[in-house]
N, C-alpha and C positions, 0 to 999 in steps of 0.2 A: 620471801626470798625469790631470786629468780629459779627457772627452771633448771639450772643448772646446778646451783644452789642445792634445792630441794631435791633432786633425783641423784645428783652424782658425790654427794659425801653427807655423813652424818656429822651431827652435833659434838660427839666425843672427839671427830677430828680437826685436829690444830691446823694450821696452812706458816709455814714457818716463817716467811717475811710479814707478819703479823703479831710475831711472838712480843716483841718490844711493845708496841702499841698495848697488848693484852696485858702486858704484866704492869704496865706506865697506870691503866684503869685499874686494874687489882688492886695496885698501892695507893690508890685513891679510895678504894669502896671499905678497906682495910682501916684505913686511918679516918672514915666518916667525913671525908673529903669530895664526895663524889658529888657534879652540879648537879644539878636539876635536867638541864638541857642537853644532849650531846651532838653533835651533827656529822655524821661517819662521810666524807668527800673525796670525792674520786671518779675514776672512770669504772664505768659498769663490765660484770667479770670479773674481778678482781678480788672477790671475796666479801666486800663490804658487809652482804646479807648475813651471811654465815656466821662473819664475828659476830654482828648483832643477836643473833637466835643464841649464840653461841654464851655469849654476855647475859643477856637475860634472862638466861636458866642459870649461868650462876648465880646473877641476884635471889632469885628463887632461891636455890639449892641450900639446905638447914645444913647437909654436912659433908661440904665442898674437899677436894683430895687435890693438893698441891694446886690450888687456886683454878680445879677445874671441877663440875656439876660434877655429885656421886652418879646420877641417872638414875637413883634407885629409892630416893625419899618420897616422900608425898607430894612436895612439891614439884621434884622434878617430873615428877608420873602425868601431875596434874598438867603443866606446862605441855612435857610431850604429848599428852593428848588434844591439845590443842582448847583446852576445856580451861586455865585455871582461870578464875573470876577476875584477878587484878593484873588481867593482861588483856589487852586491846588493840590489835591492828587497824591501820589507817592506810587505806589506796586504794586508788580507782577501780570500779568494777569492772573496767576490762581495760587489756593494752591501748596505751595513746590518748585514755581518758583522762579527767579531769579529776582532782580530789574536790569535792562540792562544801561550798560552807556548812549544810545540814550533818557533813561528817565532820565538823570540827565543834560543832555544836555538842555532838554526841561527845566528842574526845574531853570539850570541858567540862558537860555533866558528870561524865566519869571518874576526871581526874578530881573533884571535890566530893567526892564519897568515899567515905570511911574503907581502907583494905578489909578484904573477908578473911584473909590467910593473915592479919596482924603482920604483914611483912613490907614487900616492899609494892609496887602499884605502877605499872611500865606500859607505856604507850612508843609503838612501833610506824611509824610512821614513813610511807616510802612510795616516790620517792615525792622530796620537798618541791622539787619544780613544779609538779603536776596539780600545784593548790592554785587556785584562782586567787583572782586578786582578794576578792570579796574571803574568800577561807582562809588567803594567808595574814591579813590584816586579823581575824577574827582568831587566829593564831597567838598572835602579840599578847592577846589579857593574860590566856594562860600562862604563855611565858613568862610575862610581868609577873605574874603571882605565882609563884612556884608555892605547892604542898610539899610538905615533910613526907621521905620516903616514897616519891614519886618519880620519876625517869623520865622525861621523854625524849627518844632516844630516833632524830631525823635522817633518814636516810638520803644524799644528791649525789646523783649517778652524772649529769651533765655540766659542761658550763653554760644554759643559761641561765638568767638572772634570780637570782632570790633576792628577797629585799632585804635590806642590808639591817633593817631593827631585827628583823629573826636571825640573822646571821651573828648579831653584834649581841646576844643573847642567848648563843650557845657556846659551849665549848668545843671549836673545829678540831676533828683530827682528821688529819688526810694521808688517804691511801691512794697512793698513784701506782705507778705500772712498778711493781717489784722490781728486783735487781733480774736481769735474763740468766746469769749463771743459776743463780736460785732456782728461778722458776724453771728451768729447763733440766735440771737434779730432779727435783718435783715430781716434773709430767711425768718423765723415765722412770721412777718407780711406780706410778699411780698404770702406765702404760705397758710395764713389765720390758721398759727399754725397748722400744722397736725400733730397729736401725731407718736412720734416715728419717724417720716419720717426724720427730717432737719438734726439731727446728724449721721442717717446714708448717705444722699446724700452728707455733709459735708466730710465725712470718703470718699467716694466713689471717689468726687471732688479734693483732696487732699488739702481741705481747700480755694479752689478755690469760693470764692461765684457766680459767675456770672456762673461759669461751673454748678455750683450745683443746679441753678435756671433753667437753660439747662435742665440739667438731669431732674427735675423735669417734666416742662411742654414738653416734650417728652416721658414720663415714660420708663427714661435709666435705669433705677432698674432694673424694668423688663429682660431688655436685655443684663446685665449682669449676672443677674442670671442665662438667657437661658445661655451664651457664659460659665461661669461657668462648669453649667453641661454637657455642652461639654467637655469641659478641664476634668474634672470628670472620662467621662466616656475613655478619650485616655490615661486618665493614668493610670487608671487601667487594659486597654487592652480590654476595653470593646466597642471600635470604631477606624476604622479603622483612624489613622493621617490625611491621605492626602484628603479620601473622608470629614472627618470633615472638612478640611480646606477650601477645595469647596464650606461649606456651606458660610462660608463670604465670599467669593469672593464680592469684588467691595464696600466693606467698608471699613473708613480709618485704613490706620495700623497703625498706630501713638493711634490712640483711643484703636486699640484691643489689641497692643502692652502692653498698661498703664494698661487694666485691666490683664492680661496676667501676667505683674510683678507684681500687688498689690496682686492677688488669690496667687502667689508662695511664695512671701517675707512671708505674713501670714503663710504657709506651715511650712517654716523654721521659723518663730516664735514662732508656737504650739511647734514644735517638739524640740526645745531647751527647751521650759517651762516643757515638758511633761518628759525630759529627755532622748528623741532619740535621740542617736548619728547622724548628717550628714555623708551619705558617699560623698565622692569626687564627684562623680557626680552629685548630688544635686549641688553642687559650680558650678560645671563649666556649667552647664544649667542658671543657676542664673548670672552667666560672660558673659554667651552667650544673654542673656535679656538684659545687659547692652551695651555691644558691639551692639548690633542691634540697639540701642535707639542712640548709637553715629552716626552709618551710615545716621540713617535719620536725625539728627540733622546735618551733613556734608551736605545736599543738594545734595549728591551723586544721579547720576540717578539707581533706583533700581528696581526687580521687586517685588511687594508687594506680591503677592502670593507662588510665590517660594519661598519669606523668610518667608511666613505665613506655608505655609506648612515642612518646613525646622524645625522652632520652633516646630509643634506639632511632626514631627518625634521624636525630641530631645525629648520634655517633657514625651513619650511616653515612652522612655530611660532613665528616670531620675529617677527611683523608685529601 
């Protein structure tokens, strides 16, 4: 699961634009309809992990209560300790990596031996972008062969590309950005209703609830605001780019990148409403945001600092 996933709710909790999806697989696991394959799709934050942990402790669970884990069986003990034998995670040993074929190697030894619990045998997999060419091709056998009472169950957080025989070999459900009335009920309870605050973490999140309950219990507000008036004062000429960019040094660029594009896109929002003309370089700082957001969505090896500071050169020139 992501970090947000794992530290800000448990497993007994439901996320309620979810409920349909949950119960659409229940009446599949119920009636001994459930594929082999599943592939949970969507944009990241939004719950994806959590159903998944969520779902395979009920497979687990010997004696499930209104189609959700008791938490209190053997197996579900086993599961939550992270210990049960016919369960198997699959993902890169650290953010931005690569899933390697010698880990898929491992997923399909596994997936052809005998359950130890005589039940069911679940391979966690996340997320699916992150397998090389070489691991996702070496992927295909297993899916070709599905075992009896086996799951695997692929997690894609992105749009870029999966190939399309593992795609064409699962059963897609997709979770996109919830309904905003929902998810903003949601925050407000999980938040104890803090006036003002949920629609702007929402706006911030990009409608992400699970980022947005992040940002909360971290107070990321705060430190966009600070990152903000950073960017503030490089474009006016009032700090110098590259010592600004020093100051983040060693925070994710993927994270400073997102607020980075939503301070500029606003930029050119005002400035259309207000009736300023864009000059051309506006655009192509704005192209340059987007081309950067592609590089790191390639898994390409890069270095985060020279392209952090590279940006603020540029938005520094953007005026």
């Amino acid at each position: 699961m992501t970090a947000a996933d794992t530290a800000l709710l448990s497993l007994n909790q439901s996320l309620p634009w979810q409920e349909e999806q949950w119960q659409q697989l229940c009446r599949l696991l119920n009636s001994n309809r459930l594929p082999h394959a599943i592939m949970l799709s969507g944009g990241e934050d939004t719950g994806k992990r959590h159903f998944a942990e969520r779902f395979i402790q009920r497979l687990f669970c010997t004696t499930p209560v209104n189609e959700m884990a008791c938490g209190e069986c053997k197996q579900c003990r086993l599961y939550l300790s992270g210990g049960h034998p016919d369960f198997k995670r699959i993902e890169p040993e650290s953010a931005g990596k690569a899933i390697s074929i010698n880990a898929i190697r491992e997923l399909s030894e596994f997936a052809v031996i005998t359950a130890h619990q005589q039940h069911w045998k679940v391979v966690l997999l996340a997320p699916v972008e992150a397998l090389t060419l070489n691991a996702a091709n070496a992927l295909l056998k297993t899916l070709e062969e599905p075992r009896e009472k086996t799951l695997l169950l692929l997690i894609h957080d992105q749009l870029a590309t999966v190939l399309p025989t593992i795609r064409s070999r699962c059963r897609v459900v997709s979770q996109g950005l919830p309904p905003p009335a929902l998810v903003r009920e949601w925050l407000a309870e999980q938040l104890g209703d803090v006036s003002g605050t949920v629609d702007e973490l929402l706006a911030r999140a990009g409608g992400r609830p699970l980022r947005a309950l992040a940002f909360a219990e971290a107070n990321t507000l705060d430190d966009i605001a600070r990152f903000e008036q950073v960017l503030k004062q490089v474009q006016a000429g009032e700090a110098a780019p590259v010592s600004s960019a020093a100051a983040f040094e060693g925070q994710p660029l993927a994270q400073l990148l997102e607020w980075l594009l939503a301070y500029y896109s606003r930029q050119l929002i005002h400035d259309a409403k207000t009736g300023r003309v864009a000059v051309p370089r506006q655009f192509a700082f704005y192209d340059l945001l987007l081309a950067t957001r592609k590089k790191l969505e390639s898994k390409t090896n890069l270095n985060p600092q020279l392209i952090l500071e590279e940006l603020f050169l540029s938005l520094s020139q953007s005026t």
